[in-house]
C-alpha positions as CSV (number, residue, x, y, z in Angstrom):
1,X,0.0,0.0,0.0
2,X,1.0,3.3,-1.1
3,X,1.8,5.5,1.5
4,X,0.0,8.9,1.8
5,X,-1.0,11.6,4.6
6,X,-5.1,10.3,4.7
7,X,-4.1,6.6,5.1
8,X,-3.0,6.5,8.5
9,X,-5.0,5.9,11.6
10,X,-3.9,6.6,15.4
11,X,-5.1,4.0,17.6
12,X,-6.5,5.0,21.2
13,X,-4.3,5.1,23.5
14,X,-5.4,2.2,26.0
15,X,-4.8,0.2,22.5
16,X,-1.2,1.7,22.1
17,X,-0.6,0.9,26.0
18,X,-1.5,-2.6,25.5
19,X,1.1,-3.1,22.3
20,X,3.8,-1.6,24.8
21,X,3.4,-2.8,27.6
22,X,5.1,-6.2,27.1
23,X,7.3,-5.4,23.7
24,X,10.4,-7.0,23.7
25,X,11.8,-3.7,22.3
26,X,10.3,-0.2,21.1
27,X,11.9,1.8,18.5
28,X,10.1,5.3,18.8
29,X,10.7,7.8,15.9
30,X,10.1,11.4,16.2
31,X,9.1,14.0,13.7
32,X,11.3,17.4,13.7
33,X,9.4,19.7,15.3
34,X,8.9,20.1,19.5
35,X,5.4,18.7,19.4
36,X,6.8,15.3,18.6
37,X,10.0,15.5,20.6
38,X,7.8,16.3,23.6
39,X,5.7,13.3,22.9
40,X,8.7,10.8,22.2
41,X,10.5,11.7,25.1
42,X,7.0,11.0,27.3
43,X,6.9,8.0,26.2
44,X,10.1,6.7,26.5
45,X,9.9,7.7,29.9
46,X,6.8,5.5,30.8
47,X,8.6,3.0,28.7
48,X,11.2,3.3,31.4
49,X,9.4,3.2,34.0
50,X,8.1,-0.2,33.1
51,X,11.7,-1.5,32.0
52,X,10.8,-1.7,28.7
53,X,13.8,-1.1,26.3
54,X,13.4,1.2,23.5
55,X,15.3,3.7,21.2
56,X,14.0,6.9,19.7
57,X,15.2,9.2,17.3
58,X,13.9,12.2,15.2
59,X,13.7,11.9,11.7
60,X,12.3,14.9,9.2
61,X,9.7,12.1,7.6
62,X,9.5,9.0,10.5
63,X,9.7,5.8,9.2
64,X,11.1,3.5,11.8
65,X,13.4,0.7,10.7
66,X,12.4,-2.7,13.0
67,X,12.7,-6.3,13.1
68,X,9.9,-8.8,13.3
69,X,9.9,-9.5,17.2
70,X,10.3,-5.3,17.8
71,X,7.6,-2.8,17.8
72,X,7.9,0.5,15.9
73,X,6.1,4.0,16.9
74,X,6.2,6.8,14.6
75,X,5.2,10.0,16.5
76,X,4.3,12.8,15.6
77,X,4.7,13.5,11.2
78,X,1.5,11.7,9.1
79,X,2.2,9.5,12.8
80,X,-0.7,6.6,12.9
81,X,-0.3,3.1,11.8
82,X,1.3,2.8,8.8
83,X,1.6,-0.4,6.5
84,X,4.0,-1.9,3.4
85,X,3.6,-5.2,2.4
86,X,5.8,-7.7,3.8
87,X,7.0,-5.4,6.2
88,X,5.7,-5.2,10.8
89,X,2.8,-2.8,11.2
90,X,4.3,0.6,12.6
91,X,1.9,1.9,15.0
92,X,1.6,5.9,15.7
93,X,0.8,8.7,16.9
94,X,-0.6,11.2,14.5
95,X,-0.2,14.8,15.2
96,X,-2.1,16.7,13.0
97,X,-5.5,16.3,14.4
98,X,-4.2,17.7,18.2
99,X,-0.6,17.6,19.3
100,X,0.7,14.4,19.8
101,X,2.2,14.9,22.9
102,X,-1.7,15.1,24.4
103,X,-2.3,11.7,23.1
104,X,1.5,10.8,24.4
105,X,0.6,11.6,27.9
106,X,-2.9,9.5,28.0
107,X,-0.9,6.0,26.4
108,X,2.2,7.4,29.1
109,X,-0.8,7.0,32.4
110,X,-2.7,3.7,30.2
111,X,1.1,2.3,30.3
112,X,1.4,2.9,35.0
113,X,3.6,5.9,33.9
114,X,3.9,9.2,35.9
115,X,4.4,11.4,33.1
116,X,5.8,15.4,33.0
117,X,2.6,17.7,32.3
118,X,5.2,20.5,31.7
119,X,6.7,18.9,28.8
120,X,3.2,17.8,27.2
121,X,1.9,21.4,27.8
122,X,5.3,22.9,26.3
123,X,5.2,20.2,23.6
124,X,1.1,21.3,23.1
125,X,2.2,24.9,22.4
126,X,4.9,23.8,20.0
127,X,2.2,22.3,18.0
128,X,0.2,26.1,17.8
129,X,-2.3,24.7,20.6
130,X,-3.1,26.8,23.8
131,X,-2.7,24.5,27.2
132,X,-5.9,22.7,28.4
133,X,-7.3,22.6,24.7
134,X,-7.1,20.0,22.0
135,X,-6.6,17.1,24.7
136,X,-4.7,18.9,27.0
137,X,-6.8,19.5,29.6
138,X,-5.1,16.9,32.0
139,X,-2.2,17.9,31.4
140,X,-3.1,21.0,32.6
141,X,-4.9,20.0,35.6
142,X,-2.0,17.7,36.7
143,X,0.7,20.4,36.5
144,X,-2.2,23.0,38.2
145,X,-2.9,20.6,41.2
146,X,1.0,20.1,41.7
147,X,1.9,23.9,42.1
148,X,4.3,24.2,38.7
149,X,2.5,26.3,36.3
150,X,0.4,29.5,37.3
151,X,-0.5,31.8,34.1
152,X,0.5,35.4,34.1
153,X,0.6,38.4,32.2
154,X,4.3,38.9,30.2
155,X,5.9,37.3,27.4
156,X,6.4,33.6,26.9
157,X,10.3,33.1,27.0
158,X,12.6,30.6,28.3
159,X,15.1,32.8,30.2
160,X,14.9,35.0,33.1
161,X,17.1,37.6,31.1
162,X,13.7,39.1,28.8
163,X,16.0,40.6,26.6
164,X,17.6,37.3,26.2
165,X,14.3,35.6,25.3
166,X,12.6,37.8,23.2
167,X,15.2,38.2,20.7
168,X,15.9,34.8,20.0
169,X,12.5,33.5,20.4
170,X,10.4,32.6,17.3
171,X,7.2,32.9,18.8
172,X,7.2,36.1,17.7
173,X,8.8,38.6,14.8
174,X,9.8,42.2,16.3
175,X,11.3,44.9,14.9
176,X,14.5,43.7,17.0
177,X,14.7,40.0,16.6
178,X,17.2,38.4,16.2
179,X,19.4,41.2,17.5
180,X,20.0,41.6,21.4
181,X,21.5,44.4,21.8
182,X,18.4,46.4,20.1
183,X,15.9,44.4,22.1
184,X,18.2,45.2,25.0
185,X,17.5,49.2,24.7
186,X,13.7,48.3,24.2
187,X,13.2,46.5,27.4
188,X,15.8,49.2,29.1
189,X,13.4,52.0,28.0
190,X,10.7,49.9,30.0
191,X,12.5,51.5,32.8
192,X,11.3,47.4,34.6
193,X,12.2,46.5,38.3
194,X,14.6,44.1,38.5
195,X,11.9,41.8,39.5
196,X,9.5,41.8,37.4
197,X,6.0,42.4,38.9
198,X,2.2,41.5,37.1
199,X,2.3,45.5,35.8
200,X,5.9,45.0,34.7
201,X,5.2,41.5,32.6
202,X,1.8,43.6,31.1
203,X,3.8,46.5,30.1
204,X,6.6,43.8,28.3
205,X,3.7,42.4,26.7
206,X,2.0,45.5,25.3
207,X,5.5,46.4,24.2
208,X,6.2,42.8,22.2
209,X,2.6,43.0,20.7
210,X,2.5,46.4,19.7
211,X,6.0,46.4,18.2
212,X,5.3,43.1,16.8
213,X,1.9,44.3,14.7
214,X,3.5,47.3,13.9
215,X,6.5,46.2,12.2
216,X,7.3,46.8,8.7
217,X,6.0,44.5,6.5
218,X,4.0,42.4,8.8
219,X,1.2,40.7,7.9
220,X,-2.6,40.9,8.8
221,X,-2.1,37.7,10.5
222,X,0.9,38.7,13.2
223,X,-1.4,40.3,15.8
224,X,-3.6,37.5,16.0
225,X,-0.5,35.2,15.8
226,X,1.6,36.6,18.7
227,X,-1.0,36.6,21.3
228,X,0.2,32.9,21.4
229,X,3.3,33.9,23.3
230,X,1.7,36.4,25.9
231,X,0.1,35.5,28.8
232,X,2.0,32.8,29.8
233,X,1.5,29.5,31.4
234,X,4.8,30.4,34.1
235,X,7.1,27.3,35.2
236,X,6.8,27.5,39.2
237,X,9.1,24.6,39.9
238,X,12.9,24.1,39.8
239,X,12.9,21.2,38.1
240,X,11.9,22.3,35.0
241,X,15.0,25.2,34.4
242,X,12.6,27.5,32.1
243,X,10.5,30.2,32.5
244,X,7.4,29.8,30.6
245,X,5.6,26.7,29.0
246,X,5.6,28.8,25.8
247,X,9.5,29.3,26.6
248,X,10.3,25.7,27.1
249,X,8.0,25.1,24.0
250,X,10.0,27.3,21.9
251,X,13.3,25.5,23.0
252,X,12.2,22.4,22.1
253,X,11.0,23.2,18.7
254,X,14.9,24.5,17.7
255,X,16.1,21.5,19.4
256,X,13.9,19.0,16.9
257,X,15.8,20.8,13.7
258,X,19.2,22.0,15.2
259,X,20.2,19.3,18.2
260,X,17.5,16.4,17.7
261,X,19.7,14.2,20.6
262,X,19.2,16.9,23.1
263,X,15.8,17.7,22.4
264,X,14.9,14.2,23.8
265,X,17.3,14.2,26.0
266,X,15.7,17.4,27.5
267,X,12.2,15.9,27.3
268,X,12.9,12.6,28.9
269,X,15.4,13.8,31.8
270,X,13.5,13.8,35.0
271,X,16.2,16.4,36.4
272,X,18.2,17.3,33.8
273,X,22.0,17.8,34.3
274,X,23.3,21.7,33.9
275,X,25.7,20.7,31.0
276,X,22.2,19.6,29.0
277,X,20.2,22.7,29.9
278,X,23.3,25.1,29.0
279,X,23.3,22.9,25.6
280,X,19.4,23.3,25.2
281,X,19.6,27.1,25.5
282,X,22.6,27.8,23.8
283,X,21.2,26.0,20.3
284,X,18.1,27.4,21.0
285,X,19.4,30.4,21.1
286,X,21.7,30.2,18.3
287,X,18.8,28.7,16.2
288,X,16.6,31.6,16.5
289,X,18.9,34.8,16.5
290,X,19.9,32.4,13.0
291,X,16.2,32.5,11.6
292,X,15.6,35.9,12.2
293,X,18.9,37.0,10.9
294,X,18.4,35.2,7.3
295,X,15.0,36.7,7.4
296,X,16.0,40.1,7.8
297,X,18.2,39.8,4.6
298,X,15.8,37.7,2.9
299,X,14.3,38.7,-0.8
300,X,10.8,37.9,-0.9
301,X,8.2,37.6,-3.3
302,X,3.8,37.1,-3.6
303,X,2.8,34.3,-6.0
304,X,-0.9,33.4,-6.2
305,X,-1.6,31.7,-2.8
306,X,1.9,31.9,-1.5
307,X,4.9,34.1,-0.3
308,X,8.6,33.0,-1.3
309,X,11.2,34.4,1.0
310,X,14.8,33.3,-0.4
311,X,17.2,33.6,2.2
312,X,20.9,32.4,3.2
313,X,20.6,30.3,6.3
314,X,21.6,26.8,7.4
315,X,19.5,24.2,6.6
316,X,18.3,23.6,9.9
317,X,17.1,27.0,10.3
318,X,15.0,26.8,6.6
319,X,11.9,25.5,8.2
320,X,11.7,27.8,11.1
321,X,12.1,30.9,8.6
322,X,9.1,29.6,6.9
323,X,6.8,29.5,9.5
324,X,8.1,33.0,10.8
325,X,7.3,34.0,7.3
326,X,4.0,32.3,7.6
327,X,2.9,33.7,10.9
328,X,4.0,37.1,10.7
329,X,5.4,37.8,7.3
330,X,2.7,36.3,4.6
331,X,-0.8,37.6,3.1
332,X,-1.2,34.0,1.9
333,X,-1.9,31.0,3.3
334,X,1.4,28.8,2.2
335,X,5.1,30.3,2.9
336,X,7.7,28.9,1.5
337,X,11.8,29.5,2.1
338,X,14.3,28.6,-0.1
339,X,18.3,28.8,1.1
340,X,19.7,29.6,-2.4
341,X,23.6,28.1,-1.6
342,X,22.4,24.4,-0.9
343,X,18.9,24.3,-2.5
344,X,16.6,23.5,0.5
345,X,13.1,24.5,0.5
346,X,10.7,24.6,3.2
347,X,6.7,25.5,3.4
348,X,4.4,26.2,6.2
349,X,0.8,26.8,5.6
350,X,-2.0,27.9,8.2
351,X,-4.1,25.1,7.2
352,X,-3.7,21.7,5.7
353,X,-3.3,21.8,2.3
354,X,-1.2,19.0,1.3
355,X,2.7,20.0,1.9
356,X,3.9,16.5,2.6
357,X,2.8,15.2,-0.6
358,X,3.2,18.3,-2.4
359,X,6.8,17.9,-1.9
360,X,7.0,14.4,-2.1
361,X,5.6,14.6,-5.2
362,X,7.7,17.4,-6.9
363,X,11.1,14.7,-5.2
364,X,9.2,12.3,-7.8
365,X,9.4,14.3,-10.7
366,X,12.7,15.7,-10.1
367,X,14.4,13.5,-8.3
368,X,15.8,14.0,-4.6
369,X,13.9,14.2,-1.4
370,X,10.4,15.3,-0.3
371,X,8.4,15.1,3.3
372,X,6.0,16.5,5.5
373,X,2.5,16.7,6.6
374,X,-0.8,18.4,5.6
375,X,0.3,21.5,6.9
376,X,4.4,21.8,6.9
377,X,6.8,19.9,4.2
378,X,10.7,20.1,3.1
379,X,12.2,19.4,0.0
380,X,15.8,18.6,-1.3
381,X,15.6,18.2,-5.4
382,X,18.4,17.4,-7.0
383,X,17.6,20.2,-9.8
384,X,17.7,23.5,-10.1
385,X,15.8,25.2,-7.0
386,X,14.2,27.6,-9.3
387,X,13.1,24.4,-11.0
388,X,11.9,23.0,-8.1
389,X,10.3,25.9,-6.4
390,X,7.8,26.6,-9.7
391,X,7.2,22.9,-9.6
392,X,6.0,23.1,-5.7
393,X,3.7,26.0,-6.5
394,X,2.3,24.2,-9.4
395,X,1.8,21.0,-7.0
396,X,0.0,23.4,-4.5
């Protein structure tokens, strides 16, 4: 059977416990983005818990590699059980319907676990959900009844230092992004206590969204777009080292593209070491201040139902330009980012339209590589990127 993004089912997740509960081994494989990260480290950690052995990695299109007595979980991606003759079933978790790290945290308590609400809450956010919708509501209550998150007014960041956060983070596309030292002198002018009280974090916040709407060139769409990182769910517990569930969300999803092994690391330490949270922020940082950077430079152009932004960034960094493009940069619906030097192009859209295949089938045609899901895709041809790029608009 051919393999497409509509034939793929999830099963529940008492059915999903009962497959894993006694596997002999479970390869879990990740999609690149922090939704999926989130929900592979949760359940690697209830697979701990019950001593079963497993493995996970993060692919850019899971398709888990097993043997006939192992069982294989593709998370996140077109996720759900997947089929080729001849071949084990792969069971799934699909996260396109509601963020997979919701329906990792119900198979995590089917399975005995005690799994993190703070990473399936940062790992819902990652996916563009708010906490306590779209099958996140225990997650929510679980990590309210404990004391660790208590929302607030402010800025959804992943550091103490604001200026720190808000420039690197790509939950949101100032007129300073991507440079500190500017966003520096915007907070300063805040004139802010050193500890921040509610009316500091509401001033920040009317400062972010204003400047954020206002900027040159942004789209219809950013206002609307960057209420998802004010407000915050705040991290009240030390074992957790970041700020905001929106922060930590933001961390994982530059850890999925630029340090996949640290990402689940991150997600599936109990207490993680200093040496992995000082890696987690410094690539997260480094990721961000990246995407913003080959934004700023980037030349852009409107096509019928999409915006091309051709930029000069490393290819991890191609996919988060897009959706930056998309949520704050683009009239249309699909946003698409080419880096001209090594021919990478990557497409966000707000709804699903097809992406995966889209670029899976322009890979066909042209030869090289093409994944994704209904709403988000990649592409590698090995042609021209011109070529390529007028095929994907054609295939949209």
């Amino acid at each position: 059977m051919t393999e497409t993004e509509t034939t793929t089912t999830t099963p529940t997740p008492d059915a999903l416990a009962s497959v894993l509960a006694d596997a002999p081994f479970v390869r879990l494989v990740a999609a690149d983005d922090g939704d999926s990260v989130a929900a592979a480290g949760t359940l690697a950690g209830a697979l701990r818990e019950r001593g079963v052995p497993f493995q996970v990695r993060v692919s850019r299109d899971p398709v888990p590699d097993t043997a006939d007595d192992e069982v294989a979980v593709t998370v996140g991606g077109r996720g759900g059980a997947q089929a080729t003759e001849g071949a084990p079933a792969t069971h799934g978790i699909d996260g396109t319907k509601r963020p997979a790290s919701a329906t990792a945290f119900a198979v995590a308590r089917e399975l005995g676990g005690d799994p993190d609400p703070v990473t399936v809450l940062a790992g819902s956010v990652a996916a563009g959900s708010i906490p306590g919708t779209d099958g996140t509501s225990d997650a929510l209550d679980a990590a309210e009844l404990a004391g660790r998150v208590t929302r607030r007014p402010g800025v959804a960041i992943p550091t103490a230092d604001l200026a720190d956060g808000i420039s690197a983070s790509t939950l949101l596309r100032a007129p300073y992004s991507g440079d500190p030292e500017a966003t520096r002198a915007a907070v300063a002018a805040l004139d802010l206590p050193s500890e921040p009280d509610n009316e500091a974090h509401r001033r920040l916040a009317s400062l972010v969204a204003v400047d954020t709407a206002a900027a040159a060139g942004a789209s219809t769409r950013a206002p609307a777009t960057v209420e998802r990182a004010l407000r915050p769910y705040a991290i009240d517990d030390s074992g957790t080292p970041f700020e905001t569930v929106g922060g930590y969300a933001d961390v994982l999803d530059a850890l999925a593209h630029e340090a996949p092994g640290t990402g689940v690391a991150l997600s599936l330490a109990t207490a993680p070491s200093d040496g992995l949270v000082t890696a987690a922020r410094d690539a997260w940082r480094e990721h961000g201040l990246a995407a913003h950077r080959a934004l700023d430079d980037a030349t852009t152009g409107r096509y019928d139902s999409c915006v091309v932004a051709r930029v000069d960034a490393t290819p991890a960094t191609v996919p988060t330009v897009a959706r930056l493009v998309r949520d704050f940069r683009s009239p249309e619906p699909v946003a698409i980012a080419l880096d001209e030097s090594s021919g990478r192009i990557a497409a966000a859209a707000t709804e699903s339209v097809g992406l995966g295949d889209a670029c899976r089938s322009v890979a066909a045609e042209l030869g090289g590589t093409g994944w994704g899901t209904r709403a988000r895709g990649g592409l590698e041809p090995n042609a021209d990127p011109t070529e390529a790029l007028a095929a994907l608009r054609e295939a949209l």
